[in-house]
Structures are given as structure tokens and as C-alpha cells.
C-alpha positions as CSV (number, residue, x, y, z in Angstrom):
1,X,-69.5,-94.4,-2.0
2,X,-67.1,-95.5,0.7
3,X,-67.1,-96.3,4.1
4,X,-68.5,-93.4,6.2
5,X,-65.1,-92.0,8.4
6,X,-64.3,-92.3,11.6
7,X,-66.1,-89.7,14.0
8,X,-69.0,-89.2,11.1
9,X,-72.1,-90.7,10.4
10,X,-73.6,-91.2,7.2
11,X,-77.4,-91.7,6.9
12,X,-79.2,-92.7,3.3
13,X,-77.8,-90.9,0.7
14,X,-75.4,-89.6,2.2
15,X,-73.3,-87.0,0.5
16,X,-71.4,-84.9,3.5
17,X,-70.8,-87.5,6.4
18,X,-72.9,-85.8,9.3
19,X,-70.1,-85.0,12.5
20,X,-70.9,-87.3,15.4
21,X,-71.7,-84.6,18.6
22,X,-71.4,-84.5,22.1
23,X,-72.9,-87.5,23.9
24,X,-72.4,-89.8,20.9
25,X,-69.7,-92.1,19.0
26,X,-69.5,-93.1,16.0
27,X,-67.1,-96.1,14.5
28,X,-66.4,-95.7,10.8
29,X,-68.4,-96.9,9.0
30,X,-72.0,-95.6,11.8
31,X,-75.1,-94.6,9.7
32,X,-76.4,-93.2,12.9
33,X,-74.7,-91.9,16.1
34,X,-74.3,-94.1,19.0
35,X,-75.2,-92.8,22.4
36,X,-72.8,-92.8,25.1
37,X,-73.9,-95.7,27.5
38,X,-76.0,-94.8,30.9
39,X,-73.4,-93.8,33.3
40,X,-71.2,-92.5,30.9
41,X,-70.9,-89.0,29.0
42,X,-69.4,-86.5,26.5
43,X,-68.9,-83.1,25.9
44,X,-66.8,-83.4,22.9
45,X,-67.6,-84.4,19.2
46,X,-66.1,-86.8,16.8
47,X,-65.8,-89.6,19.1
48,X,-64.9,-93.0,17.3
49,X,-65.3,-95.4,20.1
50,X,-67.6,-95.9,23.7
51,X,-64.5,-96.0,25.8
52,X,-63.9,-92.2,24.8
53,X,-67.3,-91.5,26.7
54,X,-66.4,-90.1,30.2
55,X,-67.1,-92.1,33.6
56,X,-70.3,-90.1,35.5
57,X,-68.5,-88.6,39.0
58,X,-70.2,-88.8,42.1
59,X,-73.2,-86.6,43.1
60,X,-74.3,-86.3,39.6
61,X,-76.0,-89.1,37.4
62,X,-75.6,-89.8,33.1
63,X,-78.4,-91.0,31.0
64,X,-77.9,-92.9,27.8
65,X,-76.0,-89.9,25.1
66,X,-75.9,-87.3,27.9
67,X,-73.9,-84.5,26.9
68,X,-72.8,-83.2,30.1
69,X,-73.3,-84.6,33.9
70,X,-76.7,-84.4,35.3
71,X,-75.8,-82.8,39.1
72,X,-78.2,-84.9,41.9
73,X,-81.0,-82.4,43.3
74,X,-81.7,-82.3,47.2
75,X,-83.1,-84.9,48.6
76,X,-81.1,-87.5,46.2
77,X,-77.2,-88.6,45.9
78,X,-75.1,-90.4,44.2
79,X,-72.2,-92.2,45.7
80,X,-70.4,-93.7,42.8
81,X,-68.5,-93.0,39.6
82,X,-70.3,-94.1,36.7
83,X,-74.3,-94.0,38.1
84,X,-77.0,-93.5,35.4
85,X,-79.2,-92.3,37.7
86,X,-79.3,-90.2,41.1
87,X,-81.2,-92.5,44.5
88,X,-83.5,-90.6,46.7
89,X,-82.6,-90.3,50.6
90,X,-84.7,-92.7,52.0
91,X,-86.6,-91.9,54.8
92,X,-85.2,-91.1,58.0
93,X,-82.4,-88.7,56.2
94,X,-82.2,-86.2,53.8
95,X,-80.1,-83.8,51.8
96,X,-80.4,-80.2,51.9
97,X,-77.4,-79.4,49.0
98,X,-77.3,-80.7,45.4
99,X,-74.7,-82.5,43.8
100,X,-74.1,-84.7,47.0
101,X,-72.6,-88.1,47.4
102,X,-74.3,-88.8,50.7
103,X,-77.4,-88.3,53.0
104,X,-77.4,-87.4,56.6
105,X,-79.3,-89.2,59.4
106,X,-82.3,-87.3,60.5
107,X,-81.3,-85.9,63.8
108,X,-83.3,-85.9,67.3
109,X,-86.3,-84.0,67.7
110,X,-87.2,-83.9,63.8
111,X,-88.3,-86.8,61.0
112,X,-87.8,-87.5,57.6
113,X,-89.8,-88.7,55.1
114,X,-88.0,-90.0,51.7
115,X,-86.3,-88.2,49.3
116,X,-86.2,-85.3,52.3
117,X,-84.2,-81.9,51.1
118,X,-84.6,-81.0,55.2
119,X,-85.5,-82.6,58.6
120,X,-88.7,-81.6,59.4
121,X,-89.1,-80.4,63.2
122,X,-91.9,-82.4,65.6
123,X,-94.4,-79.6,66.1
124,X,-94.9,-77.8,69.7
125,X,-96.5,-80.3,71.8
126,X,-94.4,-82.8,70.7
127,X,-91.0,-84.6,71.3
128,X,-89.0,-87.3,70.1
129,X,-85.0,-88.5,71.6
130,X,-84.2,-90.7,68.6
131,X,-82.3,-90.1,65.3
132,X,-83.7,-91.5,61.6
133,X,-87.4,-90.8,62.7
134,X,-89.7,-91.5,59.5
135,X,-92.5,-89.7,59.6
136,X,-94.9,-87.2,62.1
137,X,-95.9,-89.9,63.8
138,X,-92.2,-90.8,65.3
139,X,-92.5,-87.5,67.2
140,X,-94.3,-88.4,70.5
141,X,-97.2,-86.5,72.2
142,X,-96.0,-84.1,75.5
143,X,-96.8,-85.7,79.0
144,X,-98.9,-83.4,81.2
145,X,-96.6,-81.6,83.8
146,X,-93.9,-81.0,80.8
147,X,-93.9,-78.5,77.9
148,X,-92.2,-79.8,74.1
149,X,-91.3,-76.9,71.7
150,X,-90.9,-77.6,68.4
151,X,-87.9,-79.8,67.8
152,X,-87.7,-81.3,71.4
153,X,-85.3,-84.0,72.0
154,X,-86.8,-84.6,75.2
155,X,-90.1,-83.4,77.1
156,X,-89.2,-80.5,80.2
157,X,-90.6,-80.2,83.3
158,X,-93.2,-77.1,84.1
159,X,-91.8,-74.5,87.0
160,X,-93.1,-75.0,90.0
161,X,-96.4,-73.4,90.5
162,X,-97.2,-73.8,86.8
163,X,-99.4,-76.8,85.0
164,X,-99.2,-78.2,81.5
165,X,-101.6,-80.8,80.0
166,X,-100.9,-83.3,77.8
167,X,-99.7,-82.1,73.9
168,X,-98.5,-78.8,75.1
């Protein structure tokens, strides 16, 4: 009845000392396994000591004991080693690949609510000339004598001979 070994855990009663696995350490002496700390993680067994834990890399995010990296999904980064959790893309930008560090500015003639995985175009009828627009409403309505398609960065004037009204 010693102390419980490096790497091992020993509960109540212990007769085999129990291995310490992947996303956990274990001091001699543990009678439970310690989870690697949020931002942190491990693949390997038989760790003795926190500092063994791995720092989370970028574009991916480490709860408490995590065994492996948890990569960002679209419309969320991460821009730092060690992050215990991936941030959505506020609105205004988005993120249309996984694993990113980063979000991109919602260009012209499209808007972006949070935690986009795409910019959105402003439907036919509409336009709008600025970058980081938030939501539908960013995308202004057609003048009458101009036309919009969907996505347009500015309104264009009908052909001569021909009418628009307003919204088309």
C-alpha cells in the first residue's frame, strides 16, 4: 500500500494503479486523473505533470482534458495559441473554411450577420456600396430609373427608351 506511481492513478482499493490517458495527468501519488487545463491538450498517456499538456494552435479550440484539438467550424476562429474555445465572426464578416484564424470583412453589395459561414448577397432590387454591412437592411432599396441585381455595389442607370421603378 504505497504511493500510487507516477503516470497512474489509484482509486479506493486500489490493486493495479489505473494508467492515466490522453487528455489527463496524473502526479504520483493522483487517486483520480487530472484533466489537461482549457486551452491545453494531449494525445498521449502517462503524463505526470500539466506542463506535458500541449498549447491549443490557432484555428482550433481545447476544452478542459481534451484529447486532441477541437478544429473552429465556419463562421468562428481562433487567432491564438492556447484558446479554450473558438469566437464567432461577428457581424459584418464571416468565414467560409474551418480551422481559420481569421474572419474576412463582408464585401460590397452583400451583409453579414454573426457567426456568418458566407456573405449573403442584397436581393434584386437592392444595392449597397459599403463593406461590413450587418444585416438585409444595410442593402438599400433601387431608385426608379436604375435597375440593382443581386449583389449590386452600386444602382445602374436604365437604357434610354427604357423605365424602372423603384426596388427593381
Amino acid at each position: 500500500a504505497g504511493l500510487c506511481p507516477e503516470g497512474k492513478w489509484c482509486g479506493r482499493a486500489t490493486i493495479v494503479p489505473v494508467d492515466c490517458g490522453p487528455g489527463t495527468y496524473c502526479p504520483a501519488g493522483s487517486g483520480s486523473p487530472n484533466l489537461c487545463e482549457e486551452g491545453t491538450w494531449s494525445d498521449k498517456a502517462l503524463l505526470v505533470s500539466a506542463d506535458e499538456c500541449r498549447s491549443c494552435p490557432p484555428g482550433s479550440s481545447c476544452a478542459p482534458g481534451s484529447a486532441t484539438p477541437k478544429t473552429c467550424s465556419q463562421g468562428t476562429y481562433s487567432a491564438d495559441w492556447g484558446r479554450p474555445k473558438c469566437e464567432d465572426c461577428v457581424a459584418g464578416s464571416f468565414q467560409d473554411a474551418p480551422n481559420a484564424t481569421a474572419c474576412a470583412a463582408c464585401p460590397a453589395g452583400t451583409y453579414c450577420e454573426a457567426r456568418a459561414s458566407a456573405a449573403l448577397l442584397c436581393p434584386v432590387g437592392t444595392w449597397n456600396g459599403t463593406a461590413n454591412a450587418t444585416s438585409i437592411d444595410d442593402c438599400d432599396e433601387c431608385p426608379a430609373g436604375f435597375a440593382c441585381v443581386a449583389g449590386a455595389t452600386a444602382p445602374l442607370p436604365c437604357d434610354a427608351g427604357s423605365v424602372s421603378s423603384a426596388g427593381s
